[in-house]
PDB file of N, CA, C, O and CB in Angstrom:
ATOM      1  N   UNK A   1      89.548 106.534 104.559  1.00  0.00           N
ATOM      2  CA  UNK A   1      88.725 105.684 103.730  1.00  0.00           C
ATOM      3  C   UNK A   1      87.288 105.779 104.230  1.00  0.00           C
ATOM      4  O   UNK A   1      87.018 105.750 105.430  1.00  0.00           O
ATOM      5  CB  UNK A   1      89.235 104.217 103.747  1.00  0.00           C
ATOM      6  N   UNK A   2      86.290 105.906 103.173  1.00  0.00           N
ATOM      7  CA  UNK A   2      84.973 106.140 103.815  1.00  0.00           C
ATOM      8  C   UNK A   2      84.078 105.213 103.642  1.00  0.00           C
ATOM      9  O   UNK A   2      82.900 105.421 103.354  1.00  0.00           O
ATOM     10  CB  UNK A   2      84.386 107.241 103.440  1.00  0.00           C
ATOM     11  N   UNK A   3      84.794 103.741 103.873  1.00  0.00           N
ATOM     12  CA  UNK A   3      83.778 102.839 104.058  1.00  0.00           C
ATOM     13  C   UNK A   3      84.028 101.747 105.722  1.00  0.00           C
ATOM     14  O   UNK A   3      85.016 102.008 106.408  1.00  0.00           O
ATOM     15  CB  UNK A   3      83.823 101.904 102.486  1.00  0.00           C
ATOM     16  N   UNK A   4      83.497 101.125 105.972  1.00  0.00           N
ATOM     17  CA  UNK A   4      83.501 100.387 106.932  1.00  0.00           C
ATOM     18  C   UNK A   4      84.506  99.545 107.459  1.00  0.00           C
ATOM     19  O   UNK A   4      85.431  99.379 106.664  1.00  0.00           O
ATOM     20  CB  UNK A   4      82.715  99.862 106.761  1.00  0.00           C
ATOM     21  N   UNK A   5      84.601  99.078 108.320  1.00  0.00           N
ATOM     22  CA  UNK A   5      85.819  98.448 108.425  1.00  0.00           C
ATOM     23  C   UNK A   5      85.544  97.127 109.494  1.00  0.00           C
ATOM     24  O   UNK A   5      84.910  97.228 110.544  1.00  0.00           O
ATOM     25  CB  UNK A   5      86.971  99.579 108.945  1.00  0.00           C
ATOM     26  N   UNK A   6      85.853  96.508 109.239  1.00  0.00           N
ATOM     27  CA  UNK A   6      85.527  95.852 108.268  1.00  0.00           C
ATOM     28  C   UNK A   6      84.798  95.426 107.136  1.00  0.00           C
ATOM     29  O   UNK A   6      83.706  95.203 107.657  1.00  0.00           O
ATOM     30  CB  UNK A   6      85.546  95.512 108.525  1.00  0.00           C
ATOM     31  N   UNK A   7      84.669  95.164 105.946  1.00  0.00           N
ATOM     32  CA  UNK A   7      83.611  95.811 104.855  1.00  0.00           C
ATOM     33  C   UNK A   7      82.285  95.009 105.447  1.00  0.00           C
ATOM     34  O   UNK A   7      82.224  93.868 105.905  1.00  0.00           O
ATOM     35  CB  UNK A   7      84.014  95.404 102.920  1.00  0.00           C
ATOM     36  N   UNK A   8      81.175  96.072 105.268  1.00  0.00           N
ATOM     37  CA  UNK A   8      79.725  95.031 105.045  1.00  0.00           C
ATOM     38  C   UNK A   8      79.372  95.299 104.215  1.00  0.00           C
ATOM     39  O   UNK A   8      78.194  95.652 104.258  1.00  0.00           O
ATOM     40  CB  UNK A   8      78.554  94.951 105.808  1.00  0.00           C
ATOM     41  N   UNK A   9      80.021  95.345 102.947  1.00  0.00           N
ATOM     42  CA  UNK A   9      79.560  95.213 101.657  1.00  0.00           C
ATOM     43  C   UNK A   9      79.277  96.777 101.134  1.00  0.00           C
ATOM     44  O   UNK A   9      78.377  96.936 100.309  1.00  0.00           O
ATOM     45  CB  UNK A   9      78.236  94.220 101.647  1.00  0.00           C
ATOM     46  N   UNK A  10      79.913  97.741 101.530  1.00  0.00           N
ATOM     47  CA  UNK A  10      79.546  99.013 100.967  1.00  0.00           C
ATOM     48  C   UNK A  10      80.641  99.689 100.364  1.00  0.00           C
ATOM     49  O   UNK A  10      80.764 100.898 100.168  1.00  0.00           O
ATOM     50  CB  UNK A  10      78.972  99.857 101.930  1.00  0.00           C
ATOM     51  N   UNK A  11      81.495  98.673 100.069  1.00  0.00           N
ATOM     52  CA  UNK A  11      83.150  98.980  98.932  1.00  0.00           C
ATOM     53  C   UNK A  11      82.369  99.018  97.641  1.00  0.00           C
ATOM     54  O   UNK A  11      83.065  99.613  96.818  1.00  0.00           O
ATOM     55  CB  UNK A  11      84.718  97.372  98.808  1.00  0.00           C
ATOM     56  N   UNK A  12      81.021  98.574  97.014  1.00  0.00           N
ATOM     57  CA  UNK A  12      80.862  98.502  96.053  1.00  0.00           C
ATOM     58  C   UNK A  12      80.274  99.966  95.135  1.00  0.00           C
ATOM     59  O   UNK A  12      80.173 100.370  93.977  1.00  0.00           O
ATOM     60  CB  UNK A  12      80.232  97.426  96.164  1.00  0.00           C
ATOM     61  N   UNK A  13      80.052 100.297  96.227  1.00  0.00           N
ATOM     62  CA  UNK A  13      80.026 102.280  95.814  1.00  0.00           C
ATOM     63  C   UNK A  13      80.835 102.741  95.156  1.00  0.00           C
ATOM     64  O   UNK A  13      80.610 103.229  94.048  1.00  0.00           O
ATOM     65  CB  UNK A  13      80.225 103.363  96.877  1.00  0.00           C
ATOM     66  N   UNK A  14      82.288 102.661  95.875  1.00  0.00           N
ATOM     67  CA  UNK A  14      83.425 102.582  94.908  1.00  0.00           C
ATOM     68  C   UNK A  14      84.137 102.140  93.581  1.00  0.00           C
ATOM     69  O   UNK A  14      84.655 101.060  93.298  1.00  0.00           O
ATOM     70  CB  UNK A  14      83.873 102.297  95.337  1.00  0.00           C
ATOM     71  N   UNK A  15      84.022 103.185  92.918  1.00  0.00           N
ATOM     72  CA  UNK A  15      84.601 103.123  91.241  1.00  0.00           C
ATOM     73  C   UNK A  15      85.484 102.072  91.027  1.00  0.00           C
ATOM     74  O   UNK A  15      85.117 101.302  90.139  1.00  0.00           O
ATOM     75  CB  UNK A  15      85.471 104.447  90.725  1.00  0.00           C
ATOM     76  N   UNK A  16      86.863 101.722  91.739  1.00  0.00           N
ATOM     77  CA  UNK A  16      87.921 101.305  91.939  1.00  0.00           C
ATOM     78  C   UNK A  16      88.141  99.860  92.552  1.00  0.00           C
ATOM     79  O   UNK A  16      89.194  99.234  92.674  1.00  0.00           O
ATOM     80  CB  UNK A  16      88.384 102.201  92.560  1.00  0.00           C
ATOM     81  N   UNK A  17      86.176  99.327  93.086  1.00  0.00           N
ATOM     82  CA  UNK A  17      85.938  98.329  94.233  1.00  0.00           C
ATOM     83  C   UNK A  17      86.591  97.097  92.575  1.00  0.00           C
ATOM     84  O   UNK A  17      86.377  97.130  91.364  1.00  0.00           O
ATOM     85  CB  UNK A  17      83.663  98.222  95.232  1.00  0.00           C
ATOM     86  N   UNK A  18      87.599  95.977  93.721  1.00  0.00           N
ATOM     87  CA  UNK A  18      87.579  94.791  92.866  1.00  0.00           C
ATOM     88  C   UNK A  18      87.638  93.800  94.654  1.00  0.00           C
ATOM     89  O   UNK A  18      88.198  93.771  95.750  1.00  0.00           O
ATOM     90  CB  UNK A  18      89.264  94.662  91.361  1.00  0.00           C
ATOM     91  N   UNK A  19      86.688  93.206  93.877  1.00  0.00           N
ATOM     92  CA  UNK A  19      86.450  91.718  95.193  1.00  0.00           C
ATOM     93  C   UNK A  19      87.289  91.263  95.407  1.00  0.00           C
ATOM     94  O   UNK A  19      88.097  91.002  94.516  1.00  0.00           O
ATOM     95  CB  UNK A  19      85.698  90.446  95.035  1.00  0.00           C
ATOM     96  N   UNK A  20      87.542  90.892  96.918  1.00  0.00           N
ATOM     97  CA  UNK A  20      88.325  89.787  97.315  1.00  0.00           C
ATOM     98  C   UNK A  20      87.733  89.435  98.553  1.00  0.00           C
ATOM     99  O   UNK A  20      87.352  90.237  99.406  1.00  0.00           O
ATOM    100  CB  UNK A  20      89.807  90.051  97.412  1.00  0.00           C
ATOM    101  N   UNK A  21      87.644  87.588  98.644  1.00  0.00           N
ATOM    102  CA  UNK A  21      87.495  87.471  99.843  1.00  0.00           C
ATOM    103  C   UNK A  21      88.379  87.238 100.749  1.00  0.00           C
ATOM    104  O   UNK A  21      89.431  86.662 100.472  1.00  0.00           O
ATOM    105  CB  UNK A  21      86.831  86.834  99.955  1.00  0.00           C
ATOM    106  N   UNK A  22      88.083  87.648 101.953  1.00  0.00           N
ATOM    107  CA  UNK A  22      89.255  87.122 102.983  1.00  0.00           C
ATOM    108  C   UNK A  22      88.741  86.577 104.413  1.00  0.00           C
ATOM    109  O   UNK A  22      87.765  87.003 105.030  1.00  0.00           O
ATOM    110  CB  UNK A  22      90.309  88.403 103.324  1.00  0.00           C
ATOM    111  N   UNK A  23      89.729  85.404 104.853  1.00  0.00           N
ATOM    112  CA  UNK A  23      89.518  84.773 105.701  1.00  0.00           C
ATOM    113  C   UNK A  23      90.766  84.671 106.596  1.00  0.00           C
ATOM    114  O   UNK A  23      91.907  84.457 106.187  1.00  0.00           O
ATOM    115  CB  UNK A  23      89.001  83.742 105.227  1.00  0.00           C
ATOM    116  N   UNK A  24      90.241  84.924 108.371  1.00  0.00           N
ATOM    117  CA  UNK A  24      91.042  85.068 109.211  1.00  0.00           C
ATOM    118  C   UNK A  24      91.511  83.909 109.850  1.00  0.00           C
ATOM    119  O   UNK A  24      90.876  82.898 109.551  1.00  0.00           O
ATOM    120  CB  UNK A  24      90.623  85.846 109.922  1.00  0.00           C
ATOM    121  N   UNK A  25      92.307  83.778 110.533  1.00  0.00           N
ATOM    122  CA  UNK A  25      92.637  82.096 110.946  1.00  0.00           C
ATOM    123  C   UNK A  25      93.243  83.203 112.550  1.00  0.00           C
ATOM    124  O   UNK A  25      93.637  84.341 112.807  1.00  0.00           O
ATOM    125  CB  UNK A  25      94.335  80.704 109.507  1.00  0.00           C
ATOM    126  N   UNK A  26      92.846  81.427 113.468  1.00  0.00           N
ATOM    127  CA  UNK A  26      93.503  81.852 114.730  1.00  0.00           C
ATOM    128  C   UNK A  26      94.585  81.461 115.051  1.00  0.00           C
ATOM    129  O   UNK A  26      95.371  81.290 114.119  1.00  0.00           O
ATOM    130  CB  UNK A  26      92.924  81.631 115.691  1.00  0.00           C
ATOM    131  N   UNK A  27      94.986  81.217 116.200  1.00  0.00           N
ATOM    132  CA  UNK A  27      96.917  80.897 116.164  1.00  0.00           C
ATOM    133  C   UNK A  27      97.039  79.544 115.976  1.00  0.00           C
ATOM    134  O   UNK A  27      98.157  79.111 115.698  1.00  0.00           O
ATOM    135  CB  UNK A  27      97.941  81.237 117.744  1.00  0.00           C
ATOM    136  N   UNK A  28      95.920  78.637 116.093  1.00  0.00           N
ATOM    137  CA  UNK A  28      96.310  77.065 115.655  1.00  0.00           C
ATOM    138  C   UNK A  28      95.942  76.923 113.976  1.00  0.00           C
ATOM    139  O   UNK A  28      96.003  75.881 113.323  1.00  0.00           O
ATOM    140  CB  UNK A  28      95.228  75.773 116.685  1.00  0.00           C
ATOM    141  N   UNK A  29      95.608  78.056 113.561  1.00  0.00           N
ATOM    142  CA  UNK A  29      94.957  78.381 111.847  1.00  0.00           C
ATOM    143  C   UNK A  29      93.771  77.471 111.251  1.00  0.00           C
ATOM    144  O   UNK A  29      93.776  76.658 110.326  1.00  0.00           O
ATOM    145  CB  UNK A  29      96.250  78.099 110.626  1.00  0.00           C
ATOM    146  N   UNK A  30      92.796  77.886 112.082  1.00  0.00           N
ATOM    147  CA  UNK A  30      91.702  77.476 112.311  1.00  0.00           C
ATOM    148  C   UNK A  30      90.685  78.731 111.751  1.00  0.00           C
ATOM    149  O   UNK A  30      90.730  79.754 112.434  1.00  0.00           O
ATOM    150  CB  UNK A  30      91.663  77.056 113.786  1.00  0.00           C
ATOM    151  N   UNK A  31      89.855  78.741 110.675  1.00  0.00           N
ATOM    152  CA  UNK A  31      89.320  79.933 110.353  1.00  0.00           C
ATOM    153  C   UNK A  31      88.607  80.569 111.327  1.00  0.00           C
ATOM    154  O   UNK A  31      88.432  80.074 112.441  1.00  0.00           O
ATOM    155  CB  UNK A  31      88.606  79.829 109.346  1.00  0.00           C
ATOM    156  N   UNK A  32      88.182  81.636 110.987  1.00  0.00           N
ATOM    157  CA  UNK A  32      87.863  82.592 112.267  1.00  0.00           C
ATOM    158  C   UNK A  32      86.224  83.400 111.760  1.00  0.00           C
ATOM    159  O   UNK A  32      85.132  83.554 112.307  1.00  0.00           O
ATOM    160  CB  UNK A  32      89.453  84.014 112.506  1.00  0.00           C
ATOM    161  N   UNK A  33      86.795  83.744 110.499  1.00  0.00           N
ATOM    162  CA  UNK A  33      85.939  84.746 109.788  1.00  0.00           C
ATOM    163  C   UNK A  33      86.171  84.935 108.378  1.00  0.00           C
ATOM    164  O   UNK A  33      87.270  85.096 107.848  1.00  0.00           O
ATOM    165  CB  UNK A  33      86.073  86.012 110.376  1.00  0.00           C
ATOM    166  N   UNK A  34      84.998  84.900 107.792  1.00  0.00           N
ATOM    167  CA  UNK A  34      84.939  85.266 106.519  1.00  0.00           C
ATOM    168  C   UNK A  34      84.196  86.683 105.647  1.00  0.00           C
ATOM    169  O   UNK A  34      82.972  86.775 105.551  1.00  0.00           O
ATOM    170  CB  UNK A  34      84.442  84.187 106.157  1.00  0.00           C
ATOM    171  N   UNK A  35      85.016  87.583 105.136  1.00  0.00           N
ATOM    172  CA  UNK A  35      84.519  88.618 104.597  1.00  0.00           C
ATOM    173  C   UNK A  35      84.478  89.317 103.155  1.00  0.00           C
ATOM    174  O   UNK A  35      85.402  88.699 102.626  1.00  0.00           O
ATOM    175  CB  UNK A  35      84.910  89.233 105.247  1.00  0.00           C
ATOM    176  N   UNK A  36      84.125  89.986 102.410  1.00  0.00           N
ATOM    177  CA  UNK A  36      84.790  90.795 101.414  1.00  0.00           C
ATOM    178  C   UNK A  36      85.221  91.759 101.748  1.00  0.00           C
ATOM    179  O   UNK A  36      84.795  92.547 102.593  1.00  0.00           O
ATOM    180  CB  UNK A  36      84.220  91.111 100.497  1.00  0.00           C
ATOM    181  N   UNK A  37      86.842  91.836 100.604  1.00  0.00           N
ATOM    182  CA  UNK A  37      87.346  93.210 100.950  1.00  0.00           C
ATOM    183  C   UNK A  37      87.740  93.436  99.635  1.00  0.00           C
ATOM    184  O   UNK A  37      87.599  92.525  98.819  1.00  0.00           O
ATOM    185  CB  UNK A  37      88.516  93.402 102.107  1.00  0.00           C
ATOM    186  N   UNK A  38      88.396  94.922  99.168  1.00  0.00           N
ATOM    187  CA  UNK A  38      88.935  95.409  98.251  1.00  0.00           C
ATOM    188  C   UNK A  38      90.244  94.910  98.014  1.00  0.00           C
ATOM    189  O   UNK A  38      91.034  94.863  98.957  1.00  0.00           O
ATOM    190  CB  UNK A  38      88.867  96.581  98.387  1.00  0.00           C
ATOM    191  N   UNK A  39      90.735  94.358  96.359  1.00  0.00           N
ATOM    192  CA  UNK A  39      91.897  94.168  96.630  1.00  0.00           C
ATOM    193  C   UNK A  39      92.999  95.163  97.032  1.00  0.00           C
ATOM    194  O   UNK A  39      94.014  94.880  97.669  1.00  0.00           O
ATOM    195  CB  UNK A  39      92.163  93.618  95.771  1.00  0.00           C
ATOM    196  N   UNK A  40      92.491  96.900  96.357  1.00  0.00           N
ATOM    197  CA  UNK A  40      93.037  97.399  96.558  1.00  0.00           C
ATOM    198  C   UNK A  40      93.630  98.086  98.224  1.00  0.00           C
ATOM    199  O   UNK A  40      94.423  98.943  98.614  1.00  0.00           O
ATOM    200  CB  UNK A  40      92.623  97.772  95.725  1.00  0.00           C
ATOM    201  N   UNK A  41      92.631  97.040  98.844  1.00  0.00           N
ATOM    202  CA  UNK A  41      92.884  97.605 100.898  1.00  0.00           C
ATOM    203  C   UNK A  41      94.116  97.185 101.208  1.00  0.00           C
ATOM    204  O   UNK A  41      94.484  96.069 100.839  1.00  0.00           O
ATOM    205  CB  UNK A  41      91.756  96.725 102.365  1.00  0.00           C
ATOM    206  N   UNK A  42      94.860  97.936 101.864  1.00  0.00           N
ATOM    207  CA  UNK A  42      96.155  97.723 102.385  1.00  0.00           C
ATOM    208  C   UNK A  42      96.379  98.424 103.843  1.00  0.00           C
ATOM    209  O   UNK A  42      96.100  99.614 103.988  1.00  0.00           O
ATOM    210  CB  UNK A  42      97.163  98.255 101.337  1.00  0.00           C
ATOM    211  N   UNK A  43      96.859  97.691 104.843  1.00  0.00           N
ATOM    212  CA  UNK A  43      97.293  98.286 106.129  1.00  0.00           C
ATOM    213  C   UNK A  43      98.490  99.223 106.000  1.00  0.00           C
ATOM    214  O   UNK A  43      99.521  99.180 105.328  1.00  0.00           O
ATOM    215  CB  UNK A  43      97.641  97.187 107.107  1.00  0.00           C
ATOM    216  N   UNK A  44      98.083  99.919 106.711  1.00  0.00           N
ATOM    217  CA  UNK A  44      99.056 101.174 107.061  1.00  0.00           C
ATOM    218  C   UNK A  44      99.311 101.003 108.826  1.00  0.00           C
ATOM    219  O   UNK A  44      98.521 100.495 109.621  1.00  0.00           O
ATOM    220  CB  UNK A  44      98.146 102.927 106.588  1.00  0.00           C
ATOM    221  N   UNK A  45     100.692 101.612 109.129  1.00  0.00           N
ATOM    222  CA  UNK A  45     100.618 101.627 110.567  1.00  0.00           C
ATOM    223  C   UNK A  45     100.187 103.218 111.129  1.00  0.00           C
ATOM    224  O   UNK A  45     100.610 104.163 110.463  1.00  0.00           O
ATOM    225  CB  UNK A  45     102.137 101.112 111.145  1.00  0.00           C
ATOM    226  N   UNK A  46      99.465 103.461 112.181  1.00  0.00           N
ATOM    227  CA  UNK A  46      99.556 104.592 112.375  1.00  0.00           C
ATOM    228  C   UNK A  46     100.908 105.499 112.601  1.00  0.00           C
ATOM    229  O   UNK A  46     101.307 106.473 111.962  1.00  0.00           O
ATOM    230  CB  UNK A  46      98.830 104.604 113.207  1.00  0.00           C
ATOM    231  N   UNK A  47     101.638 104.627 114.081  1.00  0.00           N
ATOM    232  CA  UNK A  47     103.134 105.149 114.182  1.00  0.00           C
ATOM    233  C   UNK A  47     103.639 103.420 114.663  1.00  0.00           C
ATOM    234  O   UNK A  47     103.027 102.559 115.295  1.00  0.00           O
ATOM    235  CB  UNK A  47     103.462 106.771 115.641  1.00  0.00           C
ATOM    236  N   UNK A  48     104.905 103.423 114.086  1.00  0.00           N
ATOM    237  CA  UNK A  48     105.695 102.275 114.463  1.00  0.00           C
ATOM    238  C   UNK A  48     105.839 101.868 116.146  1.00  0.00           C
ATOM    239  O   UNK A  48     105.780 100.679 116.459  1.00  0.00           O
ATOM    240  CB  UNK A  48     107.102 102.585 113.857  1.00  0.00           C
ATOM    241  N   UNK A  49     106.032 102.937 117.207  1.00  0.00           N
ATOM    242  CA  UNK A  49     105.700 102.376 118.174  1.00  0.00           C
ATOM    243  C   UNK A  49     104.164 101.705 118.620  1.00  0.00           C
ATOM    244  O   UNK A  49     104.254 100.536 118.994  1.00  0.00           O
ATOM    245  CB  UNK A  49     106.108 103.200 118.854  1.00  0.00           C
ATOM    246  N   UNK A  50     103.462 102.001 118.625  1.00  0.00           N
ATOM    247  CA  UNK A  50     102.348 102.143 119.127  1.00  0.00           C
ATOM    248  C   UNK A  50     101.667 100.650 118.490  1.00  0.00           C
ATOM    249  O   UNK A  50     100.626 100.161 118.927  1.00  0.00           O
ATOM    250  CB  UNK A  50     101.700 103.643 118.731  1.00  0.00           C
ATOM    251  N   UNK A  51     102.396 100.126 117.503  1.00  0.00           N
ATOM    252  CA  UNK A  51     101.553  99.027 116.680  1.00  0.00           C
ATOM    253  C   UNK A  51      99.982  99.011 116.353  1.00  0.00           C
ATOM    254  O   UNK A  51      99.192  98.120 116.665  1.00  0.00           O
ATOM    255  CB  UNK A  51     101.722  97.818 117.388  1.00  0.00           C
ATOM    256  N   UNK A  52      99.727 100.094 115.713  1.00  0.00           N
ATOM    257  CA  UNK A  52      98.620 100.365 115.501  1.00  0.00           C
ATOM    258  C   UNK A  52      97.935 100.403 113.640  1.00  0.00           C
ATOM    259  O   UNK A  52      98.643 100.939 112.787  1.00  0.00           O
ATOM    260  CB  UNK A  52      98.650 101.614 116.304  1.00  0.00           C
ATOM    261  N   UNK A  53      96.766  99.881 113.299  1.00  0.00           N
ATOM    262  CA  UNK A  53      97.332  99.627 111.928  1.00  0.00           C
ATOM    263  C   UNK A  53      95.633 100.431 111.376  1.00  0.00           C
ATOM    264  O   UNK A  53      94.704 100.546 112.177  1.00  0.00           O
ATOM    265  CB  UNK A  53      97.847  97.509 111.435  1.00  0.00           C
ATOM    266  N   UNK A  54      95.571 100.739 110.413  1.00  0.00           N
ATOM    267  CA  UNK A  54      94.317 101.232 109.521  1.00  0.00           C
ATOM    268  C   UNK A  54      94.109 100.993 108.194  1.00  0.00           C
ATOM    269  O   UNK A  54      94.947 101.219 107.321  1.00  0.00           O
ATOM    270  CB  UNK A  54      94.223 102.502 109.497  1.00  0.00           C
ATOM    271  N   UNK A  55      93.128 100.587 108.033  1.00  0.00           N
ATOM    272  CA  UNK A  55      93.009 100.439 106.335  1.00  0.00           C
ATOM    273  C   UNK A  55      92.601 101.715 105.039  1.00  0.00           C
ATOM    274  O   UNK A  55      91.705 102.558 105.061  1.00  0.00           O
ATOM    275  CB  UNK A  55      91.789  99.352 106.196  1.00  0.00           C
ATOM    276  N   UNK A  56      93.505 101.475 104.121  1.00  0.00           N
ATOM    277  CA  UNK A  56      93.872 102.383 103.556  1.00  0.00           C
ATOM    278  C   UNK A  56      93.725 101.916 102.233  1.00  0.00           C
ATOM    279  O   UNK A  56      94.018 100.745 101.993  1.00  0.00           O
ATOM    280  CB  UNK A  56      95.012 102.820 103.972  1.00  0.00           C
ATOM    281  N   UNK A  57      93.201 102.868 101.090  1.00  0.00           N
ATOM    282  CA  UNK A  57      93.442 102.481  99.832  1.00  0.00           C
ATOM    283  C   UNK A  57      94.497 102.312  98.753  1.00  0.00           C
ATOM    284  O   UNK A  57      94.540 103.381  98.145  1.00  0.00           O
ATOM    285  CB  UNK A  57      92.890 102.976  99.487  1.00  0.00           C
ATOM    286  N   UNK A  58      95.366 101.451  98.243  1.00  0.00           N
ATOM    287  CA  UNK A  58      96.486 101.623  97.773  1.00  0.00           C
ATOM    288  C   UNK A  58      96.674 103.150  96.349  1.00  0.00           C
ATOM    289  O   UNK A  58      97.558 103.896  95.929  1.00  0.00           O
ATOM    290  CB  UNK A  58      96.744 100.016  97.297  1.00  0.00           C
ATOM    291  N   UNK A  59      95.193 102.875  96.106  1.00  0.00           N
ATOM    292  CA  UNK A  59      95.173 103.608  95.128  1.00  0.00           C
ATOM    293  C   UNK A  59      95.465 105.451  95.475  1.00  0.00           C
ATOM    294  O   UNK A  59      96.197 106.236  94.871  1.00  0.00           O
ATOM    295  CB  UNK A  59      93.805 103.191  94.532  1.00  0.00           C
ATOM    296  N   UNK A  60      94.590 105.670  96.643  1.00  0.00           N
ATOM    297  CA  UNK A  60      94.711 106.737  96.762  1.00  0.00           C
ATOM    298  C   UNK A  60      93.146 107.388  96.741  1.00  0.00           C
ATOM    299  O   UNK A  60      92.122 106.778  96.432  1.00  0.00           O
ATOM    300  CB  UNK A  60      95.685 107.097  95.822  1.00  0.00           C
ATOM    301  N   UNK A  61      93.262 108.823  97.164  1.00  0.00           N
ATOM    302  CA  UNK A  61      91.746 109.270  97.216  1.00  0.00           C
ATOM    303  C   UNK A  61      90.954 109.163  96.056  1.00  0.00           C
ATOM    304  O   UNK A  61      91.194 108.712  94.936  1.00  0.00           O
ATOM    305  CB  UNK A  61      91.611 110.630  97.570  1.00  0.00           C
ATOM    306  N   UNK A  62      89.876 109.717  96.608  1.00  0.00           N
ATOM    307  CA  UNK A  62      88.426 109.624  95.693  1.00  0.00           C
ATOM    308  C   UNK A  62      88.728 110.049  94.472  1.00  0.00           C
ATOM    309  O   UNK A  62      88.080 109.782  93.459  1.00  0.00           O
ATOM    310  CB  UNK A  62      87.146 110.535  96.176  1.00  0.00           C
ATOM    311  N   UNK A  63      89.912 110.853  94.541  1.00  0.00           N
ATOM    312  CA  UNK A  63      89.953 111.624  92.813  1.00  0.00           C
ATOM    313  C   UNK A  63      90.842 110.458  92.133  1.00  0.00           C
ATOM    314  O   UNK A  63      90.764 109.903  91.037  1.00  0.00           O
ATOM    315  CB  UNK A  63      90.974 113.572  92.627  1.00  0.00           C
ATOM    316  N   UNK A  64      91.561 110.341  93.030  1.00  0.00           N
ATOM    317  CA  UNK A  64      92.628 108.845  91.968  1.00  0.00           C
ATOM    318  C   UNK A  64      91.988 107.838  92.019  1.00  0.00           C
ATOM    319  O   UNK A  64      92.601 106.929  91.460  1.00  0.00           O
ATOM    320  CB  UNK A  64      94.248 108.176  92.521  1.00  0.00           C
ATOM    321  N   UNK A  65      90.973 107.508  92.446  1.00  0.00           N
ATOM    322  CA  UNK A  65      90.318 106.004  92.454  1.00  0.00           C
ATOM    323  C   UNK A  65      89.670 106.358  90.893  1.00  0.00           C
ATOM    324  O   UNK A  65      89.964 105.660  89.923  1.00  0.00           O
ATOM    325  CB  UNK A  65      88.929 105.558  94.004  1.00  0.00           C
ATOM    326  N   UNK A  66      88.708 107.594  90.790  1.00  0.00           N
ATOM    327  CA  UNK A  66      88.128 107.941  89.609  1.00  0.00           C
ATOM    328  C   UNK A  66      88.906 107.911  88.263  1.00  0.00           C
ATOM    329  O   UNK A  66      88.337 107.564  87.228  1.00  0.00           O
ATOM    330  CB  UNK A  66      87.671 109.145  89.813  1.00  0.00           C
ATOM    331  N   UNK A  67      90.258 108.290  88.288  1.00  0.00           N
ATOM    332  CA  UNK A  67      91.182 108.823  87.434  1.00  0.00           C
ATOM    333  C   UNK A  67      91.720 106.863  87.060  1.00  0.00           C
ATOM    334  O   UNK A  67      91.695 106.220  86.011  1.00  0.00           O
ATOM    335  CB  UNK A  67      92.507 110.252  88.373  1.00  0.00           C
ATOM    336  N   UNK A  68      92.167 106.466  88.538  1.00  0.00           N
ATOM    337  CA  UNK A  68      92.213 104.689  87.983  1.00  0.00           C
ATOM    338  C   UNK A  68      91.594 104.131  87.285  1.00  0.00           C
ATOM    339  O   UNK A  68      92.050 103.234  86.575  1.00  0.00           O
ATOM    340  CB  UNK A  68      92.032 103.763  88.700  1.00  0.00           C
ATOM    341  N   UNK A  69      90.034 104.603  87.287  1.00  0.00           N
ATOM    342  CA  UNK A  69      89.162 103.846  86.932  1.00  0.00           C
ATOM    343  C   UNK A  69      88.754 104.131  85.038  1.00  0.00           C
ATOM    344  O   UNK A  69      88.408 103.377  84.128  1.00  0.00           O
ATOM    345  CB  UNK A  69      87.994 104.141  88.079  1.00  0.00           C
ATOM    346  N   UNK A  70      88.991 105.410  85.130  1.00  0.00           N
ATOM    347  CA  UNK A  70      89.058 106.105  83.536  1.00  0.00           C
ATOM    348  C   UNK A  70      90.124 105.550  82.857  1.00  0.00           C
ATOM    349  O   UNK A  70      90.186 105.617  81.629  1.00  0.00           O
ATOM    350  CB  UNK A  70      89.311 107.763  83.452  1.00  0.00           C
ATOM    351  N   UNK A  71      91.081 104.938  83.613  1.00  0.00           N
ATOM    352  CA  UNK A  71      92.664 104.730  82.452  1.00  0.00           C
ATOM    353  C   UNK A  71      92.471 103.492  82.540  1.00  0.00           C
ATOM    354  O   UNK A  71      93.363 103.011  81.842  1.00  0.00           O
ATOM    355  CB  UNK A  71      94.515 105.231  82.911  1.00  0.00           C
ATOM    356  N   UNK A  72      91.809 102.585  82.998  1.00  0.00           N
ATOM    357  CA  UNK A  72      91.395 100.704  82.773  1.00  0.00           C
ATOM    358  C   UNK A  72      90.278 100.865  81.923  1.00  0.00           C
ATOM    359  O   UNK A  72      90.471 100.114  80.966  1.00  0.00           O
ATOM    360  CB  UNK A  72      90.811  99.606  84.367  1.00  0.00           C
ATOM    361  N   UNK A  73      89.025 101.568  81.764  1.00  0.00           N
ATOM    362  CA  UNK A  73      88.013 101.351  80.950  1.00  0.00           C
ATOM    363  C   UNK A  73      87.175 100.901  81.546  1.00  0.00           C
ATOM    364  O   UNK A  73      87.133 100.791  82.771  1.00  0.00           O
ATOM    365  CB  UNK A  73      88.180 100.723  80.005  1.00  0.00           C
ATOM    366  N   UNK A  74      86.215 100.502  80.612  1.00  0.00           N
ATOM    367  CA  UNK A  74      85.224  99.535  81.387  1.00  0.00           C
ATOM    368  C   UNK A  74      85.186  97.965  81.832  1.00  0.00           C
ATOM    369  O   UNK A  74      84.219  97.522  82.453  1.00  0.00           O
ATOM    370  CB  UNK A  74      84.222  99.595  80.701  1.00  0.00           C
TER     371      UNK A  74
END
């Protein structure tokens, strides 16, 4: 994915960008942080041992984000 990570606002480059905000809570669920992200962002693990996670587009690359974006319209 070739935007930031956590977003600072440069998902909106993206054809495919739809807002969402999100907010982190700590272990007593107490907010933490507030950001925008794509709805379409989804964690991936790198490998199951290692518990390691990356954000990823559900949609898929730059060509399917484009191709998503042609079959919804404007």
């Amino acid at each position: 994915m070739p935007f930031s990570k956590p977003s600072r606002g440069d998902f909106e480059t993206c054809p495919a960008y739809r807002a969402m905000d999100v907010v982190t809570f700590d272990p007593s669920y107490e907010p933490l942080a507030w950001f925008k992200a794509c709805r379409h962002l989804e964690l991936k693990a790198t490998t199951p041992i290692e518990n390691r996670w990356y954000g990823a587009c559900a949609i898929g690359d730059a060509a399917a984000r484009d191709r998503w974006t042609q079959s919804i319209g404007a």
